[in-house]
Backbone as CSV, one residue per row, in Angstrom:
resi,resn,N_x,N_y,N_z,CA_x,CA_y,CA_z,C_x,C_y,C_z
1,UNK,0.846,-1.201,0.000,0.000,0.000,0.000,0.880,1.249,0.000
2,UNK,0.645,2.086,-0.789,1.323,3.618,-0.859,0.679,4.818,0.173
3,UNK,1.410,4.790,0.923,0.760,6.034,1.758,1.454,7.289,1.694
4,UNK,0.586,8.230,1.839,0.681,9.636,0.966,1.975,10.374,1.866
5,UNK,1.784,10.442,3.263,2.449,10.766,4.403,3.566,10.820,4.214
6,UNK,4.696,11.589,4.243,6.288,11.525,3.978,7.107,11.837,5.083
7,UNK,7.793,11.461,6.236,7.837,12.347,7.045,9.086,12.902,7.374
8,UNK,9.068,13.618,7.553,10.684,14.663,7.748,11.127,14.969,8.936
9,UNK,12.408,15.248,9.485,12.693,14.901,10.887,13.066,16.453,10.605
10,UNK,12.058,17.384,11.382,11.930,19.018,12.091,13.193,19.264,12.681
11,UNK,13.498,18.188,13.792,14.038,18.503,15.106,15.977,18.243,14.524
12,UNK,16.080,17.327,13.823,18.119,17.192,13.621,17.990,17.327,11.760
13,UNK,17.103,17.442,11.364,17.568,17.789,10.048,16.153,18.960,9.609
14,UNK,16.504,19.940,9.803,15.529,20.847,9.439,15.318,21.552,8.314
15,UNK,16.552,21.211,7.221,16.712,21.424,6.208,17.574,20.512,5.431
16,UNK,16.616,20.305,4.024,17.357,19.135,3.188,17.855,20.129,1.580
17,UNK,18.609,19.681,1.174,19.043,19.939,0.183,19.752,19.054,-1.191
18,UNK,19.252,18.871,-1.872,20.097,17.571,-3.180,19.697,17.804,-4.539
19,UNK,20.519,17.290,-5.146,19.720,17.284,-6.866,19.758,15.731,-7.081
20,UNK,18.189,15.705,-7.622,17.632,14.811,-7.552,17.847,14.084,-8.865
21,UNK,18.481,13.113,-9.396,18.755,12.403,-10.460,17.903,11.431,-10.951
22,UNK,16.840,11.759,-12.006,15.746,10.144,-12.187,16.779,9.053,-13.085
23,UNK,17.691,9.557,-13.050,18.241,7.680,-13.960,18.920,7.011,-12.883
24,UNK,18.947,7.606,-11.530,19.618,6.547,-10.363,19.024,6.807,-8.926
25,UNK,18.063,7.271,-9.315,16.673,7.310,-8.251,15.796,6.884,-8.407
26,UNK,14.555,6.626,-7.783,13.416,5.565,-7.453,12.303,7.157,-8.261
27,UNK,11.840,6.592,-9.435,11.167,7.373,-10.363,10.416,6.886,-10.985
28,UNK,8.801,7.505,-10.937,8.641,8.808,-10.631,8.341,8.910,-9.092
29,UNK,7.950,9.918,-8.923,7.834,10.434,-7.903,6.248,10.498,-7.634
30,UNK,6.033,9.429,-6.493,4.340,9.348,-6.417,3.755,10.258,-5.692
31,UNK,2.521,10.297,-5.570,1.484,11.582,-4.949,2.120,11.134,-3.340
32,UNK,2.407,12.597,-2.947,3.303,12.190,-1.187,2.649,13.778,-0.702
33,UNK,2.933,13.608,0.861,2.586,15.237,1.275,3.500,14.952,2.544
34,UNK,4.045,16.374,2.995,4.709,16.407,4.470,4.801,18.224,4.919
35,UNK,4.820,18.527,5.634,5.272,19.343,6.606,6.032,20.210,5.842
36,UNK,6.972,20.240,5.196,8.052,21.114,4.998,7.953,21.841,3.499
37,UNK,8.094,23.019,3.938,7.746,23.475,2.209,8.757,22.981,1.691
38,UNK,8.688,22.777,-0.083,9.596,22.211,-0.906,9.642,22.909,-1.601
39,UNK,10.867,23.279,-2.757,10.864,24.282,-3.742,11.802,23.264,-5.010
40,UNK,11.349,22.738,-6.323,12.613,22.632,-7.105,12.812,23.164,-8.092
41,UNK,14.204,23.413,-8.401,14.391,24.395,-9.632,15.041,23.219,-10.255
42,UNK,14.701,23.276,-12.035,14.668,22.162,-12.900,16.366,22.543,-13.588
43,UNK,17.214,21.567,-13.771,18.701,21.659,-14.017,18.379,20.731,-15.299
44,UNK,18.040,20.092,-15.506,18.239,19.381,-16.951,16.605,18.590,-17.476
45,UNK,16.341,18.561,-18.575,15.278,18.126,-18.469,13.822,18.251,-18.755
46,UNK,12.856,17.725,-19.047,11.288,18.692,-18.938,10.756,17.217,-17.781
47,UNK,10.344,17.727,-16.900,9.002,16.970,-15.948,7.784,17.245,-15.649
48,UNK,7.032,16.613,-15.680,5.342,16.896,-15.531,5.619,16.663,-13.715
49,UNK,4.696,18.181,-13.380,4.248,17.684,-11.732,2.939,18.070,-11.367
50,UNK,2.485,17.630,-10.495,1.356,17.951,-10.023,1.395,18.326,-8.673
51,UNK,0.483,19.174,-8.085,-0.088,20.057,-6.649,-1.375,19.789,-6.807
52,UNK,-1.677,19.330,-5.287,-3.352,19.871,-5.472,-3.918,19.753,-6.424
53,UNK,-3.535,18.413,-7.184,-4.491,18.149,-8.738,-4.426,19.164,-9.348
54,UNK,-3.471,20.231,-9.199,-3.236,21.385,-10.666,-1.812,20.605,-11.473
55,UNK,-1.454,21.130,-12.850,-0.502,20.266,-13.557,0.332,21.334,-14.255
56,UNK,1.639,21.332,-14.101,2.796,22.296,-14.489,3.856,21.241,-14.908
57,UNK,4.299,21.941,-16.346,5.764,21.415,-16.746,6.414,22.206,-16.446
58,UNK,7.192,21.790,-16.069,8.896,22.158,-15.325,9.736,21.885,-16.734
59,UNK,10.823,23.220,-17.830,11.840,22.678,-18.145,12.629,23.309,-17.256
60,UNK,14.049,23.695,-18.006,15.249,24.069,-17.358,15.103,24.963,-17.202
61,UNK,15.822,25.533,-16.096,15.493,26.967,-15.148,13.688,27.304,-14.844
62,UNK,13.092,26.525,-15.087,11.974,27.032,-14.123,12.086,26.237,-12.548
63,UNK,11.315,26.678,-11.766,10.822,26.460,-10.939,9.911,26.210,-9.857
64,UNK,9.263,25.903,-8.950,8.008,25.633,-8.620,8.202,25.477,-6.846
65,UNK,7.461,25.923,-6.114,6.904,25.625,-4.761,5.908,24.814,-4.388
66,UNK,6.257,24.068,-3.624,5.097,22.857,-2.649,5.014,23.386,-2.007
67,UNK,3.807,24.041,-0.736,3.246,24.707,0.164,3.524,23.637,0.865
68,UNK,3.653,23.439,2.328,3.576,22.233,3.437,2.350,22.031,3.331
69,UNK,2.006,20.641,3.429,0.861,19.630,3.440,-0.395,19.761,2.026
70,UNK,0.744,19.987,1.430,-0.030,19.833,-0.308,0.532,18.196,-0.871
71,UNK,-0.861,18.331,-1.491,-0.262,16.767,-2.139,0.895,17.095,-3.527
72,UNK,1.704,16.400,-4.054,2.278,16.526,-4.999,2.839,15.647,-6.039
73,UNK,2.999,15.594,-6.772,4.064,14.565,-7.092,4.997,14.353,-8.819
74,UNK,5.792,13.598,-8.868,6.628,14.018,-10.249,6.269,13.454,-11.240
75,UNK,6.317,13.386,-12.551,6.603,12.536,-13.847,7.514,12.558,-14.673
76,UNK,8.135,11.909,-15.420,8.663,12.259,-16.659,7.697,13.526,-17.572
77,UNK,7.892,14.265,-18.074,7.418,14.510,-19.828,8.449,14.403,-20.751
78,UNK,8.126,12.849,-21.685,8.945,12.654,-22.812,9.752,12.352,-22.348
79,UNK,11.092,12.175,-23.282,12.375,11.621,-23.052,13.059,12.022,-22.164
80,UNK,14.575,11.579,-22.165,15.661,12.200,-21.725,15.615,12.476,-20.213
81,UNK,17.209,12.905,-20.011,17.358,12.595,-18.593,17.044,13.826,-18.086
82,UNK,16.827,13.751,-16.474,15.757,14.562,-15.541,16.536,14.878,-14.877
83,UNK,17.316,15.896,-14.207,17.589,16.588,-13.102,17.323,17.723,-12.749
84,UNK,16.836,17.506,-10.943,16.566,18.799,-10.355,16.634,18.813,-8.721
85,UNK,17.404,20.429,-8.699,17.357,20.834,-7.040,16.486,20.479,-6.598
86,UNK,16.462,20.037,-5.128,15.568,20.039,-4.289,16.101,21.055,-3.244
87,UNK,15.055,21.671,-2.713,15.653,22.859,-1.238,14.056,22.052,-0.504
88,UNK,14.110,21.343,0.604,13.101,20.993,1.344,13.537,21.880,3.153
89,UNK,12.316,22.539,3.768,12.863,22.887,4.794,11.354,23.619,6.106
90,UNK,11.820,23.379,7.259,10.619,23.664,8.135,10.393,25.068,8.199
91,UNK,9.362,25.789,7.618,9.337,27.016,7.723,8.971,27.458,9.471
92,UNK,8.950,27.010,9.883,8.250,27.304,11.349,9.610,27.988,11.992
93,UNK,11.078,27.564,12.033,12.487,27.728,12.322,12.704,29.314,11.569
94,UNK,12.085,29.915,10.395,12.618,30.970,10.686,11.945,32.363,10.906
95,UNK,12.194,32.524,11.444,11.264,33.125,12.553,12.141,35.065,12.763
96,UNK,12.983,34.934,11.722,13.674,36.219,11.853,13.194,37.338,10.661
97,UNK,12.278,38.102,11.658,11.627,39.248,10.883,11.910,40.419,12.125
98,UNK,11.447,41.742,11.249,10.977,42.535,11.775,9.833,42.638,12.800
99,UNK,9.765,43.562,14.021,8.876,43.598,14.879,7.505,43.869,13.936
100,UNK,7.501,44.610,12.951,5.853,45.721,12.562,5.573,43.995,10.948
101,UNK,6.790,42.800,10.693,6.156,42.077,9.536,5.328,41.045,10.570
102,UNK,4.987,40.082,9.648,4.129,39.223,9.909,5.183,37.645,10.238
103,UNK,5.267,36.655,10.598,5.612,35.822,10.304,5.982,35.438,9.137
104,UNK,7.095,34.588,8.002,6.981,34.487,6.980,6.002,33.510,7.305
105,UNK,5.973,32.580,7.674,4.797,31.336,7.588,3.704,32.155,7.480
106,UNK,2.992,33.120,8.373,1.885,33.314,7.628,1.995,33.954,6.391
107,UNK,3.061,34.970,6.056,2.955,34.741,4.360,2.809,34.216,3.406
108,UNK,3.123,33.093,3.841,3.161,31.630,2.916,1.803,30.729,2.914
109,UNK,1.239,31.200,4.095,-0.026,30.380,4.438,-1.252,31.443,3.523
110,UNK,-0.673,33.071,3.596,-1.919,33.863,3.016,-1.715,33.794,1.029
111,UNK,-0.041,33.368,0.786,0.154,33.009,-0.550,-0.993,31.974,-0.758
112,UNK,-1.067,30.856,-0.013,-1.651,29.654,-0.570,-2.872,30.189,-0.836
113,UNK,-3.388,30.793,0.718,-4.936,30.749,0.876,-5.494,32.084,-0.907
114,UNK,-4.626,32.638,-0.982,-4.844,33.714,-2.176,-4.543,32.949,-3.506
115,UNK,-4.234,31.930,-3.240,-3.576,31.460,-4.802,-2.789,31.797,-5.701
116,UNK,-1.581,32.319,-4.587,-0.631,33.136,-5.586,0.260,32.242,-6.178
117,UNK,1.004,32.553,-7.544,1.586,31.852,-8.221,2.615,30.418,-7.259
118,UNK,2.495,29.374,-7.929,3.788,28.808,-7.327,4.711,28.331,-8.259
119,UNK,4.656,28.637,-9.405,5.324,28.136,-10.532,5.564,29.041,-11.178
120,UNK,7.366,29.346,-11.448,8.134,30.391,-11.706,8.841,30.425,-13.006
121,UNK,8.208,30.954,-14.250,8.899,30.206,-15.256,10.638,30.603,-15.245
122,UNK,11.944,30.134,-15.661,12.994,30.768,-16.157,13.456,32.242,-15.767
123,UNK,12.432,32.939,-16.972,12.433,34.195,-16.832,12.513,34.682,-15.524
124,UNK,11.370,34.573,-14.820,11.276,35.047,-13.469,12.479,34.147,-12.634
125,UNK,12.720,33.220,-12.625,13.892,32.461,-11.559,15.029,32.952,-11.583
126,UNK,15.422,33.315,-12.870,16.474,34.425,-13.093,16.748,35.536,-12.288
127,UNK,15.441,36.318,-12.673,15.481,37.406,-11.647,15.660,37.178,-10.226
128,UNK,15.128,36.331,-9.271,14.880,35.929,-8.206,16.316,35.311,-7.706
129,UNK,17.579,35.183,-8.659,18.608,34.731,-8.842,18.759,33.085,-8.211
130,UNK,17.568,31.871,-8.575,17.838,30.824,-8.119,18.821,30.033,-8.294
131,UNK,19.173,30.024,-9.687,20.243,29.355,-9.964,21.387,29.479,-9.303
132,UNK,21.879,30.647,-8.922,23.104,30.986,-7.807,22.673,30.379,-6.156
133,UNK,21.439,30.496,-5.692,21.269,30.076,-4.523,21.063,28.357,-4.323
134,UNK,20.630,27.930,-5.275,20.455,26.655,-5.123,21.638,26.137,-5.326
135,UNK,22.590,26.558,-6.229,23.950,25.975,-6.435,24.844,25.992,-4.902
136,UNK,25.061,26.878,-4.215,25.322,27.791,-2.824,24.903,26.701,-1.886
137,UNK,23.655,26.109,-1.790,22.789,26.070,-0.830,23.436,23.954,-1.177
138,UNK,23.455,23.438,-1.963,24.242,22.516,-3.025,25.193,21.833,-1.982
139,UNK,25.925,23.095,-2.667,27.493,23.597,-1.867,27.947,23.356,-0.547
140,UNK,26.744,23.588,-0.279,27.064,23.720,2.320,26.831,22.874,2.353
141,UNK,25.404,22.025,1.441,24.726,20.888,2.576,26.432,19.760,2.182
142,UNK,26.845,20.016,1.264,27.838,19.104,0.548,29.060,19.075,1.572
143,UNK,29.600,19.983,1.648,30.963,19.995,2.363,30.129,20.795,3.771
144,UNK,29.716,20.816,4.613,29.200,21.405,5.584,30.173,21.736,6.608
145,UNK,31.158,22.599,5.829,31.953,23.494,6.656,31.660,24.682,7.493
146,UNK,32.543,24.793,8.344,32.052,25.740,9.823,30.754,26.706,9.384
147,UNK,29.702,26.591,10.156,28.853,27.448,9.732,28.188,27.233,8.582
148,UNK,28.093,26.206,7.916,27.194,25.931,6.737,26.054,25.786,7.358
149,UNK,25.113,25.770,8.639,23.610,25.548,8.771,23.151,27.254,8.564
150,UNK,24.135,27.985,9.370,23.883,29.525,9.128,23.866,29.853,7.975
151,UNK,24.396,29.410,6.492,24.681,29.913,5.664,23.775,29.677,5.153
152,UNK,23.081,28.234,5.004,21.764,27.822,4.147,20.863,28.814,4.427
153,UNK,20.856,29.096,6.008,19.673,29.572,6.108,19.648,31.006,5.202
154,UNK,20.729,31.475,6.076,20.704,32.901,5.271,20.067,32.909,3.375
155,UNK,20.755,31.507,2.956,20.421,31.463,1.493,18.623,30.820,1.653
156,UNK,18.299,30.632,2.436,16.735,30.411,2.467,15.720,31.795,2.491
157,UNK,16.665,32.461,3.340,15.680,33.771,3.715,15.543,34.521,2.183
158,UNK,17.100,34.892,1.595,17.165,35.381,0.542,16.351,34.691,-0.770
159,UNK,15.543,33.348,-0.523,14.684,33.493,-1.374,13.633,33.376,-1.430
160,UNK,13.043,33.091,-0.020,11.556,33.462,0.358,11.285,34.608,0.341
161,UNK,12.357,36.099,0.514,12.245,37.137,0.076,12.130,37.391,-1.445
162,UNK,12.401,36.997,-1.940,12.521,37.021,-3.447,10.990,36.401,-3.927
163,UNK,10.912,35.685,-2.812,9.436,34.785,-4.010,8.247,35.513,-3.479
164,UNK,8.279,36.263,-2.072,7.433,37.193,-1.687,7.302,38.509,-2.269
165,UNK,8.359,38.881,-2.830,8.451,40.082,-3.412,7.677,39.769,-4.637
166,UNK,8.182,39.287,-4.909,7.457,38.405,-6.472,5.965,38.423,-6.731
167,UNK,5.380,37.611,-5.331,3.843,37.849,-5.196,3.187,39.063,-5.005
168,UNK,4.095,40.116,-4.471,3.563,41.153,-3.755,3.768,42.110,-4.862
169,UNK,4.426,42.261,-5.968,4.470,42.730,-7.105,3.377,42.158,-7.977
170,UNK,2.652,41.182,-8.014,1.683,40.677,-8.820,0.258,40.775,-8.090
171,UNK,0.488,41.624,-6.911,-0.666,41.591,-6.751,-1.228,41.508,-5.292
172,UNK,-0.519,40.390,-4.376,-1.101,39.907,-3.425,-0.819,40.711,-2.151
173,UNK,-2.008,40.472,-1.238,-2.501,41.772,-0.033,-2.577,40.437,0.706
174,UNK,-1.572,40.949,1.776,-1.339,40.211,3.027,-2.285,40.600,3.730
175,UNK,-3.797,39.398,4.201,-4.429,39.858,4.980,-3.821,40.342,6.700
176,UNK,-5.457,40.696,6.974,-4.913,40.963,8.668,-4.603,40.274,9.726
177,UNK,-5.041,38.786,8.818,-4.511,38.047,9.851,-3.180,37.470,10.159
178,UNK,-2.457,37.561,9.627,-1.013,37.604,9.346,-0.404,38.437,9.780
179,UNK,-0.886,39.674,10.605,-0.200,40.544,11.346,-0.547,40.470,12.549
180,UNK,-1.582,39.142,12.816,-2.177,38.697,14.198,-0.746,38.993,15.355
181,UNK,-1.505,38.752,16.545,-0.404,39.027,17.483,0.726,37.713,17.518
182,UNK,1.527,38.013,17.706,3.125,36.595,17.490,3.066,36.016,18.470
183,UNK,1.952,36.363,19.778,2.275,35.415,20.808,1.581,34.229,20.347
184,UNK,0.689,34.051,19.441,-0.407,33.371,19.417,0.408,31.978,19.120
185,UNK,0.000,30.974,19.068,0.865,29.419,18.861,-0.191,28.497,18.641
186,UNK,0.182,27.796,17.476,-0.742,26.528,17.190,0.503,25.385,17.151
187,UNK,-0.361,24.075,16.821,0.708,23.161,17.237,1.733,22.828,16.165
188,UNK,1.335,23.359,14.822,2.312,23.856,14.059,3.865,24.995,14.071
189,UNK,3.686,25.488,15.269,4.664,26.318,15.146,4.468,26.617,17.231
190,UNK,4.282,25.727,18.018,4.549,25.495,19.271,5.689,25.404,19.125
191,UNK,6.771,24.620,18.296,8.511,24.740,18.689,8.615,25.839,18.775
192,UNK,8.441,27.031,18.182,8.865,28.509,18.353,9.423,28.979,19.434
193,UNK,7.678,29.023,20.395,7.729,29.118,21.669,8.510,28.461,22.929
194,UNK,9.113,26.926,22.096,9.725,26.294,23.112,11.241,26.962,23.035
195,UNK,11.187,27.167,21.978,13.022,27.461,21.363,13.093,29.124,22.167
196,UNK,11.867,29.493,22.269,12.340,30.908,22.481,12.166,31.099,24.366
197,UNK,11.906,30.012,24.801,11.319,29.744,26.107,12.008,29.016,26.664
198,UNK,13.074,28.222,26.307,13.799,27.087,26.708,14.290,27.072,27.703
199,UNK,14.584,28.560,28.588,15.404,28.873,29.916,14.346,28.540,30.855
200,UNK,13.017,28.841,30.466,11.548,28.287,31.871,11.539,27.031,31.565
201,UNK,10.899,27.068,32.567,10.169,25.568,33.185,8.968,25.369,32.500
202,UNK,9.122,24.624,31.340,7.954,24.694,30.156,7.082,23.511,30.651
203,UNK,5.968,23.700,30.805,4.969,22.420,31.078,4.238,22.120,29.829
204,UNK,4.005,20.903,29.303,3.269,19.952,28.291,2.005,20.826,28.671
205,UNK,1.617,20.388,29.943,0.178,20.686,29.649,-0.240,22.692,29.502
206,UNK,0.363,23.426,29.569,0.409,24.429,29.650,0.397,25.005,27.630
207,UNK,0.996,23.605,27.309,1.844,24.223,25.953,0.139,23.713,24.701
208,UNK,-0.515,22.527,25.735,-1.628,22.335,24.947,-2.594,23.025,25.521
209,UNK,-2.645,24.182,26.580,-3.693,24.986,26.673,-3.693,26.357,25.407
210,UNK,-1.692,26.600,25.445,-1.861,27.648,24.572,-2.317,27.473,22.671
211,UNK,-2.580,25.602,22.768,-2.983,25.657,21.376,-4.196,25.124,20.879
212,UNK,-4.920,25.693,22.164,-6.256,25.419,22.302,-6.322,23.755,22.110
213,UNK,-5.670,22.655,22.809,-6.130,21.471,22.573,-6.055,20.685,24.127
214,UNK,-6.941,19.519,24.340,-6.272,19.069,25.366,-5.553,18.226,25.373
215,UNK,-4.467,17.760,26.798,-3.408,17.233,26.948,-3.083,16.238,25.449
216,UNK,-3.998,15.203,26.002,-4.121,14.031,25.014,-3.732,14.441,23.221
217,UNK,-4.921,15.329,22.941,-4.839,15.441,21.416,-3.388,16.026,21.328
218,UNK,-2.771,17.054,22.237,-1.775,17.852,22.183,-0.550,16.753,21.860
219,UNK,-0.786,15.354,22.517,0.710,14.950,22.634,0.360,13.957,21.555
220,UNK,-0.978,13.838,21.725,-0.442,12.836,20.051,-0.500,13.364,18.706
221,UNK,-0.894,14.570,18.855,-0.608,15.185,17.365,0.976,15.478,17.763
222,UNK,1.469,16.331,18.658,2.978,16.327,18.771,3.622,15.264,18.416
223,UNK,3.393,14.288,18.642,4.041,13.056,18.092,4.426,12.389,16.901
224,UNK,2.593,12.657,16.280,2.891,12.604,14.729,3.798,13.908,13.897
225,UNK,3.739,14.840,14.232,4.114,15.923,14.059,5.613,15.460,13.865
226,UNK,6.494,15.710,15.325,7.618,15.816,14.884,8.666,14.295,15.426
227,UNK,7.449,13.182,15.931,8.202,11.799,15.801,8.743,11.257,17.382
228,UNK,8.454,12.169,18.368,8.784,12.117,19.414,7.759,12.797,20.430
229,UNK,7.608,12.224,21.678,7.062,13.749,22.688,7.403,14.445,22.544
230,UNK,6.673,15.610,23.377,7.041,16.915,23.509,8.190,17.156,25.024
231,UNK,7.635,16.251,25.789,8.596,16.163,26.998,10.551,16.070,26.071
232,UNK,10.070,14.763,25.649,11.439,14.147,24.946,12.139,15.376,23.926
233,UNK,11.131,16.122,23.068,11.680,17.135,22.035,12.362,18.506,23.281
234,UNK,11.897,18.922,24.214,12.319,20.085,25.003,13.629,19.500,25.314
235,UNK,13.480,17.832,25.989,15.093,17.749,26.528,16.092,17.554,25.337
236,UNK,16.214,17.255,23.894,16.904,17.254,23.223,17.117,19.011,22.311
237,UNK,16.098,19.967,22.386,16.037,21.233,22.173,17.353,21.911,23.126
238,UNK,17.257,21.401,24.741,17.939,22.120,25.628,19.545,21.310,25.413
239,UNK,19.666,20.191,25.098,20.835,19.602,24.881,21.451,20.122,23.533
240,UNK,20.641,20.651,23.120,21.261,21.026,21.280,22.083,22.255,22.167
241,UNK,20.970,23.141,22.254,21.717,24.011,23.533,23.283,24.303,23.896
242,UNK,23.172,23.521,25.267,24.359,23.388,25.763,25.190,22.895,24.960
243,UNK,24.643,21.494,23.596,25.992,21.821,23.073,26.658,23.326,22.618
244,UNK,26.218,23.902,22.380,26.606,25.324,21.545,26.974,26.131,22.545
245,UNK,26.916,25.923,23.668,27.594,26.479,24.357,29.214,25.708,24.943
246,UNK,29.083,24.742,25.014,30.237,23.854,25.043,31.080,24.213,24.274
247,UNK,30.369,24.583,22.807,31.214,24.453,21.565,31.787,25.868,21.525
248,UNK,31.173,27.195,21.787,31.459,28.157,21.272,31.704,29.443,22.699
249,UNK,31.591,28.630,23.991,32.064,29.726,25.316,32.744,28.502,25.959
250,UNK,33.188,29.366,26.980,34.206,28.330,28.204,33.089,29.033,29.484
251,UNK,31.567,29.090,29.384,31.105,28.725,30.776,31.407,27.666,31.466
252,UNK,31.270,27.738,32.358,31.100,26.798,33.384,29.560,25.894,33.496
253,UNK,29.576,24.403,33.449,28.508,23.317,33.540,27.171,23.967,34.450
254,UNK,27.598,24.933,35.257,26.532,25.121,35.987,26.060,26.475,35.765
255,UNK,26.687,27.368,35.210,25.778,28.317,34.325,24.925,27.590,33.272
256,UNK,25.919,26.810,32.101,25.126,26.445,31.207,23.866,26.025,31.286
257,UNK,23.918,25.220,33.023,22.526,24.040,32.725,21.693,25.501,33.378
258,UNK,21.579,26.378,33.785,20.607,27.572,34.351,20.491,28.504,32.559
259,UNK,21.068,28.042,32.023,20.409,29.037,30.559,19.945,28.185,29.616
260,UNK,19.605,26.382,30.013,19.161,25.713,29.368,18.203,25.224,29.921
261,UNK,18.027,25.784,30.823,16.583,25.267,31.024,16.338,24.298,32.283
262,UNK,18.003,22.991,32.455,17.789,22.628,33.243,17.998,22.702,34.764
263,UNK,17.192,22.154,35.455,16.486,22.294,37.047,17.920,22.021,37.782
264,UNK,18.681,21.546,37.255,20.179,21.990,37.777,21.393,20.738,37.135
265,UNK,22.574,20.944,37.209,23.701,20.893,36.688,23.822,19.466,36.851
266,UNK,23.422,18.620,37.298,23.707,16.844,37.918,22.286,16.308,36.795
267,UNK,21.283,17.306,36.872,20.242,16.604,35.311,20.791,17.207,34.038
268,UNK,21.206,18.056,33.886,22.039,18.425,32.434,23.227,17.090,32.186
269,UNK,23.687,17.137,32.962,24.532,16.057,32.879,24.248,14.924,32.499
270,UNK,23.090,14.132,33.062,22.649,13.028,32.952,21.677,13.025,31.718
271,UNK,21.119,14.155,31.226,20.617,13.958,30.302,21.753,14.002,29.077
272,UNK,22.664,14.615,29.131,23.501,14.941,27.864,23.907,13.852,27.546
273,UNK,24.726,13.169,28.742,24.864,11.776,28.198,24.232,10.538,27.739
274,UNK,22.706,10.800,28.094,21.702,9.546,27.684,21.743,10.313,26.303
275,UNK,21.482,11.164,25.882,21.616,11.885,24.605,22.986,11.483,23.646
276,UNK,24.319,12.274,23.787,25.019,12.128,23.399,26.157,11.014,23.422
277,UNK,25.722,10.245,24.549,26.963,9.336,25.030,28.171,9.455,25.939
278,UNK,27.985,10.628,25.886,29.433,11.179,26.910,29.125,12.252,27.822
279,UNK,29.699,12.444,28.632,29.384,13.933,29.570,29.310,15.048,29.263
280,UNK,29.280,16.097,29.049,29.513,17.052,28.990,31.169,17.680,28.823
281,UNK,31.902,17.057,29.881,33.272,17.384,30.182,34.259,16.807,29.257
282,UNK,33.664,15.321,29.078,34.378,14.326,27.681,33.845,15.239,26.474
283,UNK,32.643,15.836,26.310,32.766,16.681,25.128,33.642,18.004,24.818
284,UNK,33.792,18.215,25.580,34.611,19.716,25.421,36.274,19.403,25.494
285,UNK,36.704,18.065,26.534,38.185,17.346,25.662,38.212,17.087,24.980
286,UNK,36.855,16.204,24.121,37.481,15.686,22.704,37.458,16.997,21.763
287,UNK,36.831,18.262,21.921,36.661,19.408,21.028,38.066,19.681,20.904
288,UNK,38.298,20.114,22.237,40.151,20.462,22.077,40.461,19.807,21.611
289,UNK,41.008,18.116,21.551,41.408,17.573,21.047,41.979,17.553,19.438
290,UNK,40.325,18.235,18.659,40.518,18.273,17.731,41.184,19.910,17.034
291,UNK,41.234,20.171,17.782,41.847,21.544,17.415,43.620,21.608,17.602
């Protein structure tokens, strides 16, 4: 049985990146849906795809957007060999705007709900300069040297700006609800709040009052969602954490575990290592080590 469901891991890979080859990949590409918007720009080739039962050929240098939780899927058109970028990634993670914009997610959510273009011929991808970003973006996930997660992103922002500008030149009026207040949280974009909250004492059940659900529905949609509890996702959120602080200050174990959240320095510990395998202290020798 083919099930439509695809699922993508939010929490350690939040962004994917590849060019997708149909003469040594599993092709075509059947009707699938997941979470993460998708964008591909076409490198060699013509392919038939489908959204939402609408139908677009893709040749070279166009491009096209999957909204999260649209159905989609690939074909050949005609001969010859098929390659194309993929940029797959959780829009909920970026979260870096201005105080007076909106979320990009709800931009993206008022694109859909308006029906603004998602299919970019050439011409326009050009302008939008994809071909340079997807090559870039290629590039990091490939050799993922110092700072390549920062860099993608940066090359993510630069083209959700580009594809917003795009819409907003053709036309489209960001309703008002998209300038709703930012405290607001559904269980789509509850990590926000945890990531930006991580130093309190975050309670489950607190986190399904703020998304209007109770306990129950809260933790098993969390589950399907991002593959784990929500208990389990906070303690690996706060361990991502402290690593980065391990990695990039010389605090001391017992500051760290008070800006991560945890209830004190002997559970940071014990969690890092059910996590990582090693202590805390074995991580920061073997860092030197490698330096």
């Amino acid at each position: 049985m083919h099930y439509l469901f695809e699922k993508n891991d939010s929490l350690n890979t939040p962004v994917e990146c590849f060019v997708f080859d149909a003469s040594c990949r599993y092709f075509p590409v059947k009707s699938h849906w997941h979470y993460f918007e998708e964008i591909i720009y076409m490198l060699e080739g013509s392919a038939e795809m489908y959204s939402n039962e609408k139908r677009y050929i893709l040749n070279e240098g166009d491009m096209i957007l999957f909204h999260s939780k649209s159905v989609h899927s690939i074909y050949a058109n005609g001969g010859g060999a098929i390659r194309y970028a993929v940029l797959k990634f959780d829009i909920n993670r970026f979260t870096m705007t201005s105080d007076y914009a909106p979320r990009l997610r709800d931009i993206f959510k008022c694109a859909e709900k308006s029906n603004a273009a998602v299919f970019f011929e050439s011409t326009d991808a050009v302008k939008m300069d994809c071909g340079r970003i997807f090559s870039s973006c290629i590039n990091e996930m490939k050799t993922q040297n110092y700072g390549y997660d920062l860099v993608l992103d940066m090359h993510i922002y630069n083209l959700m700006m580009n594809i917003i500008r795009y819409w907003l030149d053709k036309g489209l009026v960001i309703d008002g609800k998209s300038f709703a207040d930012k405290d607001e949280y559904d269980i789509d974009t509850v990590t926000e709040y945890i990531d930006e909250h991580i130093q309190d004492n975050i309670r489950v059940s607190e986190l399904a009052v703020m998304c209007g659900m109770s306990y129950s529905g809260f933790a098993a949609k969390f589950g399907q969602l991002y593959g784990m509890g929500c208990k389990e996702y906070i303690e690996r959120i706060r361990i991502f954490k402290a690593e980065e602080f391990l990695r990039f200050t010389d605090h001391d174990l017992n500051y760290i575990s008070q800006e991560t959240g945890f209830c004190d320095c002997s559970h940071m510990i014990k969690s890092f290592k059910k996590i990582k395998g090693i202590t805390p202290k074995q991580f920061r020798i073997n860092l030197k080590g490698k330096k």
